[in-house]
GUZADO-646498 format. One line per 5 residues: number of its first residue (from 1); their letters; for each residue z, y, x of N, C-alpha, C. Coordinates in pm, whole numbers. Layout:
REM residues N
NUM) A) Z Y X Z Y X Z Y X | ...
END
This chain:
REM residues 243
1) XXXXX) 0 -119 85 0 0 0 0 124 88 | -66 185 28 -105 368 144 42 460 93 | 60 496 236 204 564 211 131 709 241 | 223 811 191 186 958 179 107 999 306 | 279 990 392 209 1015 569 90 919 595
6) XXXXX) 30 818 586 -48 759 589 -184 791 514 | -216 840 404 -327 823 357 -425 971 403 | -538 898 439 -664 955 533 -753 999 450 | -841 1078 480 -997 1110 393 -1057 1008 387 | -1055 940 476 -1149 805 423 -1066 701 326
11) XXXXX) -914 734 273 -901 650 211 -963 691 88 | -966 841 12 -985 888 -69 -1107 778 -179 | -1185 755 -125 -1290 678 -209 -1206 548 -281 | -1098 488 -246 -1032 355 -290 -942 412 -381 | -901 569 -424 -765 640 -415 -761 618 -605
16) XXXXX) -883 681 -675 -901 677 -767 -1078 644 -839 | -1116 602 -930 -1195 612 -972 -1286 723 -985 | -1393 748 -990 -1521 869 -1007 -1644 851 -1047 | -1704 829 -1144 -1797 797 -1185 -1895 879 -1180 | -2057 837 -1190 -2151 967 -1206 -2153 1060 -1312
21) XXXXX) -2102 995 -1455 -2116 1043 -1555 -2015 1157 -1570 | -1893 1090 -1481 -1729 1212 -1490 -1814 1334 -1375 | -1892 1287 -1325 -1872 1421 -1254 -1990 1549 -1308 | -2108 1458 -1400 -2186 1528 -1459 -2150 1608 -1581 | -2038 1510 -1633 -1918 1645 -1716 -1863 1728 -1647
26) XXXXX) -1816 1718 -1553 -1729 1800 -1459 -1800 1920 -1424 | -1978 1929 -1386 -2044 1990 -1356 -2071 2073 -1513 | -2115 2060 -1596 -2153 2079 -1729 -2025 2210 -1749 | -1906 2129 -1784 -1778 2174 -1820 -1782 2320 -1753 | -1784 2313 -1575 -1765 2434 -1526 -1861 2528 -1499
31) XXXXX) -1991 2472 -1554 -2132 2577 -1545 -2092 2626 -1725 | -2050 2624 -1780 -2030 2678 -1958 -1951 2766 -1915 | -1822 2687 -1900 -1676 2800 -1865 -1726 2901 -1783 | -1763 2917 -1656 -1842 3040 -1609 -1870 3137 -1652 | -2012 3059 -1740 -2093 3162 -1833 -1987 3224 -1929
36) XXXXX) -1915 3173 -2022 -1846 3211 -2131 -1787 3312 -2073 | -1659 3230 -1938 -1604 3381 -1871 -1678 3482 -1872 | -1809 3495 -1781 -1864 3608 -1777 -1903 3706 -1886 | -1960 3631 -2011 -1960 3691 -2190 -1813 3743 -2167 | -1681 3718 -2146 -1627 3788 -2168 -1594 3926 -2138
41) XXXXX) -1576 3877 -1999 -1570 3996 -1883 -1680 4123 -1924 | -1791 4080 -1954 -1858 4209 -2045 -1824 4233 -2134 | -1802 4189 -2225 -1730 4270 -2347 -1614 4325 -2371 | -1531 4294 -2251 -1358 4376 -2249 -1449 4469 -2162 | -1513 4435 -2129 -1546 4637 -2034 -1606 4694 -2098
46) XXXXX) -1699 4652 -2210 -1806 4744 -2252 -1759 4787 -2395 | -1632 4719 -2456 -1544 4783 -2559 -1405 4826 -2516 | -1425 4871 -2396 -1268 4915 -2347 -1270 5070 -2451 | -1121 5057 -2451 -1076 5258 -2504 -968 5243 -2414 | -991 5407 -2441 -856 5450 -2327 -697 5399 -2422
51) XXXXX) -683 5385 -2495 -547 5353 -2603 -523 5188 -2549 | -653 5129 -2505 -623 4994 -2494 -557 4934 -2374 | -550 5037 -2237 -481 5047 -2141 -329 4968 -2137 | -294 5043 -2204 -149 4971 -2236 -126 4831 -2246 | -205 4804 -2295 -234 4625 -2363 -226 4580 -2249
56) XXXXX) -316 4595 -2184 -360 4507 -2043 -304 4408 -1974 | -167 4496 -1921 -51 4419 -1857 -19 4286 -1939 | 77 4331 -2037 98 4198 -2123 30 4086 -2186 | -120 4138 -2221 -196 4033 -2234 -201 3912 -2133 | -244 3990 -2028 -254 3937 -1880 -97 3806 -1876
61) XXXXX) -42 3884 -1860 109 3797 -1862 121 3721 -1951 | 108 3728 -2102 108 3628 -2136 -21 3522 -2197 | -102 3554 -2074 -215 3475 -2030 -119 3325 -1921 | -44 3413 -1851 -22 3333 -1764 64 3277 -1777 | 136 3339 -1909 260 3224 -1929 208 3093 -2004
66) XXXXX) 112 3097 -2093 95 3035 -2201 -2 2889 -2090 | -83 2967 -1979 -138 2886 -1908 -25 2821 -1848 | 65 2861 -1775 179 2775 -1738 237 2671 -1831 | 269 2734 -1930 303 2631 -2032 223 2485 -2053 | 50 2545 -2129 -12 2474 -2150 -48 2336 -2001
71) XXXXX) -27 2378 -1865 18 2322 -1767 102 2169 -1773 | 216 2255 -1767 357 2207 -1843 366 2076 -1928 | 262 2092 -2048 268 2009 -2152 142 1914 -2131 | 49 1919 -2063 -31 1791 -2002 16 1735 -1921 | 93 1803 -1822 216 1680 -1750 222 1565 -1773
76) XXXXX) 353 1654 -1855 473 1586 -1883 398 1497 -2032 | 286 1510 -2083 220 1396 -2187 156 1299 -2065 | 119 1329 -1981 29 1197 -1914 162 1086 -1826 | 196 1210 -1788 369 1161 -1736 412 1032 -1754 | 424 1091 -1917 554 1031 -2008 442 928 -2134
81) XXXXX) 353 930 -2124 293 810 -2259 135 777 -2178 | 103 600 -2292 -18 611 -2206 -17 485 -2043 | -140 482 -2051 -156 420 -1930 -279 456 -1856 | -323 400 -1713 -470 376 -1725 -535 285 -1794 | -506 198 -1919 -607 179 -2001 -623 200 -2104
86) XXXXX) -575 326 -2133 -523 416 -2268 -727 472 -2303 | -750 417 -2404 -873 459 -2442 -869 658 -2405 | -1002 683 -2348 -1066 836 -2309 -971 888 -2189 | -816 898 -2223 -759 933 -2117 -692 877 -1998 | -730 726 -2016 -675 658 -1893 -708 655 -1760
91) XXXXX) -829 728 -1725 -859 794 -1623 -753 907 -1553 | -778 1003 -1653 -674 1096 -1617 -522 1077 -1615 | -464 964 -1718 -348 923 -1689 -274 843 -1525 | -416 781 -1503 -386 725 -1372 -368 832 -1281 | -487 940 -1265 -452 1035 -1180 -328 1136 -1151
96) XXXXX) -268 1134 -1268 -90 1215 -1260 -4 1067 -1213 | -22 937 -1246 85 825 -1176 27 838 -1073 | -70 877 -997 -132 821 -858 -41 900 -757 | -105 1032 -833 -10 1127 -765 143 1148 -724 | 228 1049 -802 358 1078 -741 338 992 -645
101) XXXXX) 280 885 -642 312 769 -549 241 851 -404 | 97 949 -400 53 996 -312 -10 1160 -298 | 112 1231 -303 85 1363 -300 -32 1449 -220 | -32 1387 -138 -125 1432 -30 -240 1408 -102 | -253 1339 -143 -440 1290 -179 -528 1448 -261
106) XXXXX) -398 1487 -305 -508 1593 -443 -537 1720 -276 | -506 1703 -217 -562 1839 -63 -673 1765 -30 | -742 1620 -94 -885 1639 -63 -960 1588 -149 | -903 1651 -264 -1049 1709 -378 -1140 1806 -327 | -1242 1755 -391 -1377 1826 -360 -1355 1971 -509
111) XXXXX) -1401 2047 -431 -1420 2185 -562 -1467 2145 -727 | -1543 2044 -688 -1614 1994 -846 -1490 1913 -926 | -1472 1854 -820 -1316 1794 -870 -1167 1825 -946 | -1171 1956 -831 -1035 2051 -841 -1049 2119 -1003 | -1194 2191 -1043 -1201 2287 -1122 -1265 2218 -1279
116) XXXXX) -1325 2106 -1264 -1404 2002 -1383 -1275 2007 -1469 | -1176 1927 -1457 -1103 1869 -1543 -1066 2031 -1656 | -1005 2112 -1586 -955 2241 -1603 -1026 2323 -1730 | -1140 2322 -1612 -1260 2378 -1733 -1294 2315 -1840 | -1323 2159 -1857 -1284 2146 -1974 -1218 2168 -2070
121) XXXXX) -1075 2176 -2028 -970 2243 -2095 -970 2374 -2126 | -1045 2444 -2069 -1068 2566 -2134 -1225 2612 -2235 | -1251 2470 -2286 -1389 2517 -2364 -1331 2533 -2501 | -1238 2494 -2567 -1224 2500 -2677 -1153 2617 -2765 | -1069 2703 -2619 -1053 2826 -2673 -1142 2936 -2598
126) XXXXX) -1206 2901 -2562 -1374 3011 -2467 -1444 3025 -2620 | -1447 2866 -2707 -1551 2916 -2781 -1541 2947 -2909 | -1375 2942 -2943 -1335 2998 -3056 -1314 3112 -3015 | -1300 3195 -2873 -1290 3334 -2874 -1451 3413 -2887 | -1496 3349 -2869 -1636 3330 -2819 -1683 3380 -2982
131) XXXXX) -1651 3322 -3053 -1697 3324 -3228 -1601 3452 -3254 | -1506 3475 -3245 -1442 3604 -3238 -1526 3727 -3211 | -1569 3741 -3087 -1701 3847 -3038 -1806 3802 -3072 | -1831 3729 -3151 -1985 3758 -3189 -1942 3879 -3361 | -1847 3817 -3397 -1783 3867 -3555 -1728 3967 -3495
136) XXXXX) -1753 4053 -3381 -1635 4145 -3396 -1666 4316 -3426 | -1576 4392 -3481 -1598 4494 -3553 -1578 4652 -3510 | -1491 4616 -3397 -1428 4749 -3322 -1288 4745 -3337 | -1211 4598 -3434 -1078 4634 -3445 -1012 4574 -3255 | -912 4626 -3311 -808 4629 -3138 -754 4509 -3168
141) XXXXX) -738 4407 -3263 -678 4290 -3294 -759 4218 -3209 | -889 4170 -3246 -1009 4108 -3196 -995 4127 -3051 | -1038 4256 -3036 -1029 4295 -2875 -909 4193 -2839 | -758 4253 -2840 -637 4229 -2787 -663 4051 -2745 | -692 4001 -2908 -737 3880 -2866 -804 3759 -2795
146) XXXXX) -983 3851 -2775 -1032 3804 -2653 -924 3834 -2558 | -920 3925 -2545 -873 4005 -2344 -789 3869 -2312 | -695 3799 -2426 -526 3753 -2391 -589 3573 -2336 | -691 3584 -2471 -794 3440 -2412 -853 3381 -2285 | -895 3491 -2218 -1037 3561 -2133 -909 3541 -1990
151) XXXXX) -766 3595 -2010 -686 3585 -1908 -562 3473 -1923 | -588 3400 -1999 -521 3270 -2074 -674 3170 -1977 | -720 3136 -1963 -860 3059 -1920 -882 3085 -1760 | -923 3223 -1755 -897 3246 -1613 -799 3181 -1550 | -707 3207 -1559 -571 3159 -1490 -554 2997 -1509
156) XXXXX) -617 2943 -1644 -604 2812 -1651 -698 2732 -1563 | -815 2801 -1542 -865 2737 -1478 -858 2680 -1321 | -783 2735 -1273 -715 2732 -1112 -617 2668 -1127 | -593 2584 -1192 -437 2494 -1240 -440 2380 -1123 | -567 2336 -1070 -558 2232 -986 -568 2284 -840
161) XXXXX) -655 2391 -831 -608 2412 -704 -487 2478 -702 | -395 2540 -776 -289 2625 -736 -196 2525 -675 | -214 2399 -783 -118 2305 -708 -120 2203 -608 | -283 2200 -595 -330 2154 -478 -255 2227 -373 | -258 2350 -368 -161 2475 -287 -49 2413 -249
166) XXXXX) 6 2359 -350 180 2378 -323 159 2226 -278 | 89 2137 -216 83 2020 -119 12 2038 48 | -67 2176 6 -131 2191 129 -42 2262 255 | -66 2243 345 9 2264 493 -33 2439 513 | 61 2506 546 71 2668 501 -58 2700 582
171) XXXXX) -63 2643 729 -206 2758 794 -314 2674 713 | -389 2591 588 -451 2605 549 -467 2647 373 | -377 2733 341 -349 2813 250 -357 2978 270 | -461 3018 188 -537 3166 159 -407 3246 175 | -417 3340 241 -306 3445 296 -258 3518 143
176) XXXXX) -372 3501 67 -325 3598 -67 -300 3454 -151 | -291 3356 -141 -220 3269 -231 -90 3261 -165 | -55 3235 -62 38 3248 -2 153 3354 -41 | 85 3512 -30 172 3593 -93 204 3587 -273 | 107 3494 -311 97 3452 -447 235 3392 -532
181) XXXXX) 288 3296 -385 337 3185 -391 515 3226 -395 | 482 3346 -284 629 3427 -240 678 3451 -362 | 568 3567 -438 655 3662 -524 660 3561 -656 | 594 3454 -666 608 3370 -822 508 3378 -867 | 438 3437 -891 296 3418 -1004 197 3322 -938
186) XXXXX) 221 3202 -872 158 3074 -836 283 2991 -846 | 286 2865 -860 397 2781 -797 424 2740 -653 | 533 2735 -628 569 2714 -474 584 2554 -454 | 552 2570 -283 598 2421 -279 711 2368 -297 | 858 2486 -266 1004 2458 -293 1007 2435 -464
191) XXXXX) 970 2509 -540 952 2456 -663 925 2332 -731 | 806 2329 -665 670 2156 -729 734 2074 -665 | 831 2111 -538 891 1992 -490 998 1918 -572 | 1061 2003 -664 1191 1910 -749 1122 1833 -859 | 1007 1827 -880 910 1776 -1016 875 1603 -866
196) XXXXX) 895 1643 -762 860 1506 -671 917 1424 -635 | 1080 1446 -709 1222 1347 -665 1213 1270 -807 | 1226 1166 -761 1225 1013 -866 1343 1097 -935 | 1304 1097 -1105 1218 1016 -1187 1139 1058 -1197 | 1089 1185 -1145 943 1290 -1153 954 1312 -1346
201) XXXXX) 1049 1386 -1396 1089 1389 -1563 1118 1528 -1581 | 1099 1636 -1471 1165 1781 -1478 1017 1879 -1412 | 1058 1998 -1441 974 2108 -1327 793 2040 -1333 | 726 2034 -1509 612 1984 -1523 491 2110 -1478 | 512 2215 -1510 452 2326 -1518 402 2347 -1372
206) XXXXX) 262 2367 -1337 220 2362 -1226 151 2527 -1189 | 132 2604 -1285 91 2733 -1253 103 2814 -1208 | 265 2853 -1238 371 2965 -1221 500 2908 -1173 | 505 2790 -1271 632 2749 -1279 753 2834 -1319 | 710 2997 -1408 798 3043 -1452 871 2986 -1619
211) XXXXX) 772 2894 -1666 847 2850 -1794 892 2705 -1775 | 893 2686 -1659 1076 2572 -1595 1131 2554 -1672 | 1231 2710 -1638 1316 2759 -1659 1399 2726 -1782 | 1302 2845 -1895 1351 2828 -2010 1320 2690 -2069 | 1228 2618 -2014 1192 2502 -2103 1296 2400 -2096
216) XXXXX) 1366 2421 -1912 1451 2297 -1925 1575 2378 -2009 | 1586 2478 -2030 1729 2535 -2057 1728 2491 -2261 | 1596 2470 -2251 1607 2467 -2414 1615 2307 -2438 | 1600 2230 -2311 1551 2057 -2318 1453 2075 -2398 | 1401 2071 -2370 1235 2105 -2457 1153 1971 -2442
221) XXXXX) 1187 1921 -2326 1111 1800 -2287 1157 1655 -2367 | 1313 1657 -2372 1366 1575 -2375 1360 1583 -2553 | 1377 1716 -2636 1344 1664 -2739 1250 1632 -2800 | 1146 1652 -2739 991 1648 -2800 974 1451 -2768 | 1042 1437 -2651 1030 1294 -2645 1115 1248 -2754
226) XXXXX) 1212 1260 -2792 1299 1192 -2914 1253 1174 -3048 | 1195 1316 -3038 1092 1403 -3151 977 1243 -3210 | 927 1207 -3098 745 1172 -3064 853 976 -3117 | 982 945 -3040 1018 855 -3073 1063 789 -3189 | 1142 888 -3261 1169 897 -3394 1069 862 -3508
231) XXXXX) 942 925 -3484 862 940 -3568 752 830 -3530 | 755 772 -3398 637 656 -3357 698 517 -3352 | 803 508 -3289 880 416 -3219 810 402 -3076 | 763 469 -2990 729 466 -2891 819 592 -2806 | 859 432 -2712 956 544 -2676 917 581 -2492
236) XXXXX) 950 671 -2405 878 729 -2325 893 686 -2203 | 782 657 -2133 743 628 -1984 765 495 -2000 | 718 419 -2119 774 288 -2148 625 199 -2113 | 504 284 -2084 368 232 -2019 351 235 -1890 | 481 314 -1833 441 355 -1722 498 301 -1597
241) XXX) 396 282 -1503 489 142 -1363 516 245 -1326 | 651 137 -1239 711 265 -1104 589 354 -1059 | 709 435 -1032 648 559 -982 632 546 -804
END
C-alpha cells in the first residue's frame, strides 16, 4: 500500500480512476462556466449605478461564505454516505476516501482535473442566474442577485485548487495565495490539517474554512447525520472502509 511520504507522480495513474468520457465532461463543464462567467462579468459592469457600490462588498462575502459552506456540505456527504459503487457518484466518493489515506496525491492534479469537477458544480446556478439576465428589468434585486451568484461561482470554482494549496509545500504556493492563506479568505494548511486526524468527521469546509466555526458550534454535522438517520435508517460512514 502507497504511504503519503511515499507516493510519486508516477504513481498517480494507479491512484484513481479517469476515464475519456470524465474528462470530456470536465472539459465541456469548464469551457460553459467560463463563458457564463464572462456573460456575467459584462453585465455587472454594463448595469453598474453608482447607489450599487455599497452592495459590492457583501455580496462578494457572502459569495464566499455560501461557497465555503457549499464546500463544507459535499464533504462531509461523500465523507459520511455512499461508496465507490454508489451509482453516478462513486467515482467521486472514492476520490474524498482516497484522499485521507493519501494527501499528497491531489498536488498532482492536472488543471483539467483541479477545475472540471467544480465547474460542474457551478452550472446549475450560472444558468438559473443566467435566466435572471436575460428577464432582467433594471431592478437592483436582479442585479444584487446576479453580482452575489457571479461571486458565489467564482470563488466556487477554485475549491480544488485552494485546497490543493493547503497540501502543497510553501515555495510552490503563489505568493498571493499564500498571503491569501495568512489573513483567512483561503484555507490554511494549520486549519485543513485538523479535518486530517482520524476520524476525518470535523473542519469539512475547504474554501475559507470560515464556516468551521459556527457550523461545529451549532453541531450542524452531527445533526444532519441523525436528521438523514432517523428518517432513512442509514446510519453514517457505515459504507465507508477505514480511512
Amino acid at each position: 500500500m502507497l504511504q503519503e511520504e511515499t507516493f510519486e507522480k508516477k504513481d498517480y495513474a494507479s491512484y484513481l480512476p479517469y476515464t475519456k468520457g470524465k474528462r470530456i465532461q470536465e472539459l465541456l463543464s469548464i469551457s460553459i462556466v467560463l463563458v457564463l462567467l464572462a456573460g456575467h462579468c459584462v453585465f455587472i459592469i454594463c448595469n453598474f449605478k453608482a447607489e450599487f457600490t455599497i452592495f459590492i462588498l457583501p455580496c462578494a462575502f457572502a459569495g464566499l461564505l455560501i461557497a465555503d459552506f457549499e464546500s463544507g456540505f459535499v464533504h462531509w456527504f461523500m465523507d459520511t454516505y455512499g461508496s465507490e459503487n454508489t451509482p453516478i457518484l462513486g467515482e467521486t466518493i472514492l476520490a474524498f476516501r482516497q484522499h485521507h489515506r493519501y494527501p499528497i496525491a491531489i498536488t498532482y492534479n492536472t488543471t483539467i482535473r483541479t477545475f472540471g469537477d467544480p465547474a460542474a458544480s457551478c452550472l446549475p446556478q450560472l444558468l438559473w442566474s443566467t435566466w435572471t439576465i436575460k428577464h432582467f428589468n433594471g431592478d437592483a434585486f436582479s442585479y444584487f442577485l446576479v453580482l452575489f451568484v457571479f461571486a458565489w461561482c467564482s470563488v466556487g470554482l477554485w475549491v480544488n485548487q485552494i485546497h490543493q494549496w493547503s497540501h502543497t509545500h510553501n515555495k510552490q504556493i503563489p505568493a498571493v495565495a499564500q498571503l491569501l492563506q495568512k489573513v483567512g479568505l483561503i484555507v490554511s494548511k494549520q486549519h485543513h490539517h485538523k479535518h486530517h486526524i482520524s476520524p476525518h468527521t470535523c473542519d469539512y469546509c475547504i474554501v475559507s474554512g470560515i464556516m468551521d466555526g459556527p457550523l461545529a458550534a451549532l453541531k450542524f454535522w452531527r445533526r444532519m447525520e441523525n436528521i438523514i438517520e432517523y428518517l432513512t435508517s442509514v446510519k453514517p460512514r457505515s459504507e465507508c472502509k477505514s480511512h
